[in-house]
C-alpha positions, 0 to 999 in steps of 0.5 A: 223623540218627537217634537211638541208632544210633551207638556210645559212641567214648571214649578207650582206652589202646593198648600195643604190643609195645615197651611204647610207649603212646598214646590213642585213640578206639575202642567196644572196652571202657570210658572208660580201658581199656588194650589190649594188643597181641599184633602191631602193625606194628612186630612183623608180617612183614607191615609189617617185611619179614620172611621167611614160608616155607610148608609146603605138602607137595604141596597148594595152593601146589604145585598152584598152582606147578605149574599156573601154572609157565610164567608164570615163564619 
């Protein structure tokens, strides 16, 4: 392997949403930083499930519904 090519991996402090902490490895920051997290998974509608509405006002997703509105039958 060649030498100096690879990133420092130390430990970081991570905080969720919740306050809840863990360690992990990462290249973000110094030996010991914290990382406080805006979204995470307990939070994002993307991994709870939650509802996301659209406000297309006539552009791209309209055009996309009406163009393909006949696979909905």
């Amino acid at each position: 392997m060649k030498q100096g090519i690879h990133p420092d991996y130390h430990m970081i402090n991570v905080v969720m949403t919740d306050g809840t902490t863990f360690q992990t490895r990462s290249t973000w920051g110094k030996a010991g930083d914290t990382m406080n997290l805006d979204i995470d998974p307990k939070s994002h509608p993307a991994w709870t499930g939650g509802q996301q509405t659209l406000l297309d006002r006539g552009g791209r997703v309209s055009k996309f519904n009406q163009k393909f509105a006949f696979l909905n039958k």
